[in-house]
N, C-alpha and C positions, 0 to 999 in steps of 0.2 A: 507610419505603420499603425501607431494606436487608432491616427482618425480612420483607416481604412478597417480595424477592429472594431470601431463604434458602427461604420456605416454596417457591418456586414450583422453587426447585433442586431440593427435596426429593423433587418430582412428578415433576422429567423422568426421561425414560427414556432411556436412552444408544442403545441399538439405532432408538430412532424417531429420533433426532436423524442421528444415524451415517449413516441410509438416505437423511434429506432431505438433506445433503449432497452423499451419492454421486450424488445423482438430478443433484443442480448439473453435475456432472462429465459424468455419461452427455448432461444438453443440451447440454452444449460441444462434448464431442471426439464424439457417436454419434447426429447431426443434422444435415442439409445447413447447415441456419445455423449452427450451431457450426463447424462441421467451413471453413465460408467465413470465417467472424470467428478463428480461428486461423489458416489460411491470409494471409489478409489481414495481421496483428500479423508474423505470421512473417518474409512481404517485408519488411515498413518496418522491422524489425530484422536483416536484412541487409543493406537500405540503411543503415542506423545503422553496423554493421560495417564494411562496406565504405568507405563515406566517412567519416562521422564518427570513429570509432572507426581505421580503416587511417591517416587522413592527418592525424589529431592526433598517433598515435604517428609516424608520419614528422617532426613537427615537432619531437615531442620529443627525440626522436634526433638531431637533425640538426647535428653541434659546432657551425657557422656562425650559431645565434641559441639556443644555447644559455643564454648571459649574458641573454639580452632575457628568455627564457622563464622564468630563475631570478628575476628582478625581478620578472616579472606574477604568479606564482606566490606568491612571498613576500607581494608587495603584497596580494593578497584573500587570504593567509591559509590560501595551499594546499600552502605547502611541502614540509611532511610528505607529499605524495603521489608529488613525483619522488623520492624516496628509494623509493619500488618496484622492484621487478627486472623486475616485470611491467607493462610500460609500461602496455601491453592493456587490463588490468585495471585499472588509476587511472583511466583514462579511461572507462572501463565504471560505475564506482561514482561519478564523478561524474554520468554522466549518469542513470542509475540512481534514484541516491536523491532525482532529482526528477522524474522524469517516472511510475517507478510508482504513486507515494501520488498524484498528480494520475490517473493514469491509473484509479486504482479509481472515483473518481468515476463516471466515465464506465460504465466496466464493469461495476461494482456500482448502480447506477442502477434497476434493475428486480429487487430479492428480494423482495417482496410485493406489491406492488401490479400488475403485469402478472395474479399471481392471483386479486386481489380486483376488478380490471376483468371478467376472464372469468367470474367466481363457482367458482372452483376451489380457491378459498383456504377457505369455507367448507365443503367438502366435505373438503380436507386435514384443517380442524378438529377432525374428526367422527374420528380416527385418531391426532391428536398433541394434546398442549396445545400452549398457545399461547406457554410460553416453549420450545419442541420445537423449533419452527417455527421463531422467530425464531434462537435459538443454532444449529440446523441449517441456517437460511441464509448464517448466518455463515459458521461452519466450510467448507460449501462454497465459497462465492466464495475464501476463505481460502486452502484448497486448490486454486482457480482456478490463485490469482496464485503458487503454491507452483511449480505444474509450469511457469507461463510465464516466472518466475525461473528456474528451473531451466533450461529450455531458452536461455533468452537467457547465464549463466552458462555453461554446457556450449560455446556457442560459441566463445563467447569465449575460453575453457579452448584449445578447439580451435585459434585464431587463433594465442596466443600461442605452444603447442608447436607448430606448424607454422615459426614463427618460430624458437625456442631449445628443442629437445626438453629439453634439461635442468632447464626451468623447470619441464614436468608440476608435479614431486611435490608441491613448496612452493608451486604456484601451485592446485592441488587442494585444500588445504588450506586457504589463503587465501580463495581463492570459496568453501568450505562455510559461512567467519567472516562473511563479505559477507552471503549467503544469510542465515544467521540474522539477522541484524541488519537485513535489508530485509526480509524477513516482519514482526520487530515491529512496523517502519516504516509498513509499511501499513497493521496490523493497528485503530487509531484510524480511519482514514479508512474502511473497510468497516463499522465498527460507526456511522461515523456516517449513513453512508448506512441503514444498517438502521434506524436511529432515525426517520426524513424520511421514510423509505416507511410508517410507521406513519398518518402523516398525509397522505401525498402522493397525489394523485387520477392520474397519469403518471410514468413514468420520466426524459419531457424536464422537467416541471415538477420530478421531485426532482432532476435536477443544475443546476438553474435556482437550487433554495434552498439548494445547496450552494455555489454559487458564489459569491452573494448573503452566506451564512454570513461565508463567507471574507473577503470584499471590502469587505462595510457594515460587519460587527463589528471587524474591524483596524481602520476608519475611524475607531471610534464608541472602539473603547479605545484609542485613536491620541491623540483627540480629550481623553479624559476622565484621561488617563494624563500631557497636557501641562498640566493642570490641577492633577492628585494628583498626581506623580511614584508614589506607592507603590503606582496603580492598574494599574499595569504589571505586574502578578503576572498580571492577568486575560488577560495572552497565551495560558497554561498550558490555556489551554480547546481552544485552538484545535490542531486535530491537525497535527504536521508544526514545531512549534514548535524543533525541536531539529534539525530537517533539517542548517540550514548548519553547526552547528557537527560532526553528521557527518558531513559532507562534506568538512570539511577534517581530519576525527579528533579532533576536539579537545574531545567528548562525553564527559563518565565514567559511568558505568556505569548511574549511575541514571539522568541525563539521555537517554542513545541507548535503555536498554531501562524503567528503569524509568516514567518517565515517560510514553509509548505504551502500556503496560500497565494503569498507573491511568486513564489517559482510557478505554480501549476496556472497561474492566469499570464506569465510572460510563454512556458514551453505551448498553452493554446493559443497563444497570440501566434506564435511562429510556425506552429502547426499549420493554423487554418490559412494562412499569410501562402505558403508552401503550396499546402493542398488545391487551393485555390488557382496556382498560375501551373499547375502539375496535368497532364495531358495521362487521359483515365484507359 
C-alpha cells in the first residue's frame, strides 16, 4: 500500500492539485452559498466573543472569586492557562481546540461525493488523477479552515488590544503559535472525512459515519481496552486523541503535532488507496 502511495505521488501534478483546491476557496468566499455559510459562522463567532469569550474574561478578572477560579482551573488541569496575559486568548484556545476539529466534520462533509451525486467528479477525472483530486480536496478544505482560524484569531487579537494596547505584540505572536498548532489539529479530522466520502453515497450520510466512527469505536475499544488493558494504544486511531491534553498545554511535541500528522498521512493513504479502485 505505501509503494502504491509512493507511485501515485509520483503522478501528481502540483499545479492540478493547487487549482482543485483554489476552486474550494472560490465556492466559499465567490458564491451566494458560500458568501451566506461564512456570513452565518461569522455571527455565531461574535456571539462566541461577545458573551462567551467577553464574560469568561470578566470572570477571570474578577479578584472577588479569583481563589474559586484558581481551584476549578487547577482541579481539571487547566492551570497553566491563567498564567496568560492574554486572558482573551486562553479562553479563545480553549474553546478552539474543540469546537474546530468537531466543526470540520461538519464542513468538510461534502469533498467528493456532492460531485460524484451530480456526475462531475467523473468529468474532473478526465483532467486530474485521482490521487489530484483527493490531496487537492484536502488542501482546500484545509485552507478553508486556515483563513476561518484566522479570522476568528485576528478578532480576538482585536478584543484583547482594545482591552490592553500593550498586549498587541506578545499577544500576535502567541495567536500565530495557536494558529499553527490548530491547523495540525484539524488537519486528521478533514483527512478523515476525505476517506468516508470515498464510500459515502451523501454528505448527511458521511457525518452520520463519522459520528458513529467516533462514538461506537471509543465504545467498542472502551470495551475491549477493559479487557486488555494494553488494547488502549488503539485510541491513537481516533483523530483528536490529544485534544485535552492540548488544551491544558501539557502535549510535547510529538503528541500536539506529531501525532495528527501520522494519522492524517495513514487516513490519505487509505483514502486515495479506496478512491482509486471506487467506480465514479
Amino acid at each position: 500500500m505505501i509503494f502504491n502511495w509512493g507511485y501515485s505521488l509520483m503522478q501528481l501534478h502540483a499545479k492540478r492539485s493547487l487549482d482543485i483546491a483554489l476552486f474550494e476557496l472560490v465556492r466559499l468566499f465567490l458564491t451566494k452559498r458560500g458568501l451566506f455559510a461564512v456570513a452565518a459562522f461569522s455571527i455565531c463567532w461574535l456571539i462566541v466573543l461577545r458573551y462567551a469569550i467577553g464574560e469568561a474574561v470578566n470572570l477571570l478578572n474578577s479578584p472577588n472569586i479569583a481563589g474559586f477560579i484558581d481551584q476549578v482551573f487547577g482541579a481539571i488541569g487547566l492551570s497553566k492557562l491563567l498564567t496568560w496575559p492574554q486572558a482573551e486568548l486562553a479562553v479563545y484556545w480553549l474553546i478552539a481546540v474543540y469546537s474546530f476539529p468537531s466543526f470540520c466534520l461538519f464542513l468538510c462533509a461534502d469533498q467528493t461525493v456532492g460531485d460524484r451525486q451530480r456526475g462531475t467528479l467523473r468529468f474532473l477525472s478526465l483532467r486530474a488523477t485521482r490521487a489530484e483530486i483527493i490531496l487537492g480536496r484536502f488542501i482546500g478544505q484545509l485552507l478553508i479552515l486556515i483563513v476561518l482560524l484566522s479570522i476568528t484569531l485576528a478578532a480576538t487579537l482585536a478584543m484583547f488590544t482594545y482591552r490592553e494596547p500593550s498586549l498587541f505584540f506578545a499577544g500576535l505572536s502567541h495567536s500565530l503559535i495557536l494558529l499553527g498548532y490548530l491547523v495540525v489539529a484539524v488537519m486528521p479530522f478533514i483527512a478523515l472525512m476525505s476517506l468516508i466520502n470515498t464510500f459515502s453515497r451523501s454528505a448527511r450520510l458521511a457525518f452520520i459515519v463519522a459520528i458513529l466512527f467516533f462514538v461506537g469505536g471509543k465504545i467498542i475499544v472502551g470495551l475491549l481496552a477493559w479487557q486488555l488493558p494494553a488494547l488502549e494504544v488503539l485510541n491513537y486511531i481516533f483523530p483528536g486523541y490529544q485534544l485535552a491534553d492540548m488544551a491544558a498545554q501539557n502535549a510535547g511535541l510529538m503528541l500536539a503535532v506529531g501525532l495528527p500528522l501520522i494519522q492524517t498521512m495513514i487516513l490519505l493513504i487509505f483514502a486515495e488507496r479506496i478512491f482509486a479502485r471506487s467506480s465514479l
